[in-house]
N, C-alpha and C positions, 0 to 999 in steps of 0.2 A: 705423707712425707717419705721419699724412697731413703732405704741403709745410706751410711758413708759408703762413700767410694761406689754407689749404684752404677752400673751398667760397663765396668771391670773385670774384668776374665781373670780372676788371680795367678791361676793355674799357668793358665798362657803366658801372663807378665812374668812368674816367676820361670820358667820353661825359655824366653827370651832371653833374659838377662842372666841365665846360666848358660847357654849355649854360648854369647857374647861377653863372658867374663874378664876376657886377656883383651878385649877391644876396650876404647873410651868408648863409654856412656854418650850418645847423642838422643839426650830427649827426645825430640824431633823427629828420629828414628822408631824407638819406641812408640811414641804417641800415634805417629802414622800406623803401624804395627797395629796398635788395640781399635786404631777408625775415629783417634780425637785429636783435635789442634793441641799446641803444646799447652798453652798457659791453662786449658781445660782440664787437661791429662795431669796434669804436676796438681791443681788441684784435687780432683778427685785420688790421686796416689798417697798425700797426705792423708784424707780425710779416711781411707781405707787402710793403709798399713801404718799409718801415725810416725812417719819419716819420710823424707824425700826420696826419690828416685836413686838418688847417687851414694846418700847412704845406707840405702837397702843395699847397694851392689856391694859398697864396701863392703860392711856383714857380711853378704853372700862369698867375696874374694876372703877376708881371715877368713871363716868358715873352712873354705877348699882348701888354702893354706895351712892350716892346725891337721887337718887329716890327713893332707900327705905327709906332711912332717910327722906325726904322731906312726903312720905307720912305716918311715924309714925309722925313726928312732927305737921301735919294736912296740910300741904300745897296741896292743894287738885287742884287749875287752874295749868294748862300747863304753864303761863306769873309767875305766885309764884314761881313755882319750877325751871324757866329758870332763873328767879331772883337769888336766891339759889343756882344754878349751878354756874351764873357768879362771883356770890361775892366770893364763895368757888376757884373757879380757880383764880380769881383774889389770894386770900390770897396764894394759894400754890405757885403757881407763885412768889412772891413777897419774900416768905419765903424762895425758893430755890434759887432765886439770890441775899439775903444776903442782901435786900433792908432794907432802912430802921433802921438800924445799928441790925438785927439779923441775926444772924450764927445757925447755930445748935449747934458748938461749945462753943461760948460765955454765953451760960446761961441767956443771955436778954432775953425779953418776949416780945411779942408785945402787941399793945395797947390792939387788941382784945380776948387777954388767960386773963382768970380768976384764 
């Protein structure tokens, strides 16, 4: 029985979709990229990194977002800016599952919007 995700080049995948970060995502593109039709490649991406394609990139886009922001705002230690990652994941986190009595819909605020 080959690994999840066999015959994936992660390196490469993840080396793609950072170079193509400010582009859409076109699976299709990628998939040709690694040498597999699409609906082959979105499976094996699941079964290897345990998320889709498109929100790996997310990830990978806050990711690059939180570190330039962290180093204009002067957070200049690696432990500051992992700080700053987490609270920030925390809040989008919390904000997409409606925790807390906000919606996006509802027009509430949460404690931490000014």
């Amino acid at each position: 029985m080959l690994a999840p995700g066999a015959g994936l080049d992660f390196a490469r995948i993840d080396r793609w979709l950072r170079a193509h970060l400010s582009e859409p995502l076109r699976i299709a593109n990628l998939a040709a990229h690694c040498g597999f039709g699409m609906r082959r490649f979105h499976q094996l991406f699941i079964e290897a990194f345990g998320e889709t394609p498109h929100r790996y990139l997310q990830s990978l886009r806050l990711d690059m977002s939180i570190t330039v922001l962290s180093r204009i705002l002067g957070f200049r230690s690696r432990k500051s800016r992992w700080k700053l990652v987490s609270a920030i994941r925390a809040l989008t986190h919390t904000r997409s599952r409606g925790v807390s009595g906000w919606r996006p819909d509802s027009g509430a605020r949460c404690a931490t919007d000014s």
